[in-house]
N, C-alpha and C positions, 0 to 999 in steps of 0.2 A: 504494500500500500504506500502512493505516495501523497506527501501532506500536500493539504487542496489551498494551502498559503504559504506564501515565499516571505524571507527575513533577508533586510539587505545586509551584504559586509562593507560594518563599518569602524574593523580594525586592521593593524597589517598584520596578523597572524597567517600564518602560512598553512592553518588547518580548520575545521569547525569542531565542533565538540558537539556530542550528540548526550541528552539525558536521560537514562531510563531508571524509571520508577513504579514502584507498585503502587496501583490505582487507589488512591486515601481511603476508596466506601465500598473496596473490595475485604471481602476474609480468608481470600486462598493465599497461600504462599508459594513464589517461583520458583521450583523445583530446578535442582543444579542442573539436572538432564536437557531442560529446555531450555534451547539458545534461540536468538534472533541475530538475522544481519542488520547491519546499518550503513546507507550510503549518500552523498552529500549529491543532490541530481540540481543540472540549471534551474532554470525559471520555464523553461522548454522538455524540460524531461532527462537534457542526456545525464550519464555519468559523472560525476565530476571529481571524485576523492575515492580512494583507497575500501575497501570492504572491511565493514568493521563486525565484531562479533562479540556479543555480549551471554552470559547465561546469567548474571546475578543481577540485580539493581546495581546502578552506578553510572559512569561517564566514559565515554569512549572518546580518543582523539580519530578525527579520520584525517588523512593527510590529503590536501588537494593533488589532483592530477596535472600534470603540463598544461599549462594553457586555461588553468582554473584560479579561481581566489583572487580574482580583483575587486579592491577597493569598491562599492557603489553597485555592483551587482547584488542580482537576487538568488538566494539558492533556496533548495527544498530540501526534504529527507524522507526517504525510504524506507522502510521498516518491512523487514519480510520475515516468519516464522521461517527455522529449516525443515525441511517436508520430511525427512525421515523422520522425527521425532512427534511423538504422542504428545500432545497437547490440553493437558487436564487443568492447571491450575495456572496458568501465563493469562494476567489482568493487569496490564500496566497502561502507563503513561508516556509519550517520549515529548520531549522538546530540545531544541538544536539551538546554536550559536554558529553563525556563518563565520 
């Protein structure tokens, strides 16, 4: 799933930082087993930073790609469950920093 709103960069970090959390008015807890990826996509969809993988709550850095992470642009973030893995108690949150 990719988010249906774009955050502009507006530092010079040369990566985004993605936040994952369990959802506040959830009662399941994320089992170590179940990971998610996380990827920094334009304002248009494509790719733009490094695959990131998460299984716990917490922060990932994604590194941008060649040719990504300017100043004044808009990026998005992608969140995808990995399909091997059974999915019983993953109720989170994410939110990103360009």
């Amino acid at each position: 799933m990719v988010s249906s709103s774009s955050e502009r960069k507006d530092n010079t970090n040369k990566y985004m930082i993605a936040y994952v959390e369990k959802r506040s008015d959830t009662t399941v807890n994320w089992l170590s087993s179940e990971k998610v990826n996380l990827r920094g996509r334009t304002d248009s969809g494509a790719k733009c930073t490094i695959l990131g993988t998460l299984n716990t709550p917490g922060s990932s850095t994604l590194n941008y790609k060649s040719g990504h992470g300017h100043m004044g642009d808009y990026y998005k973030l992608a969140v995808q469950y990995i399909n091997s893995i059974p999915y019983t108690n993953l109720d989170l949150t994410v939110s990103w920093l360009p």
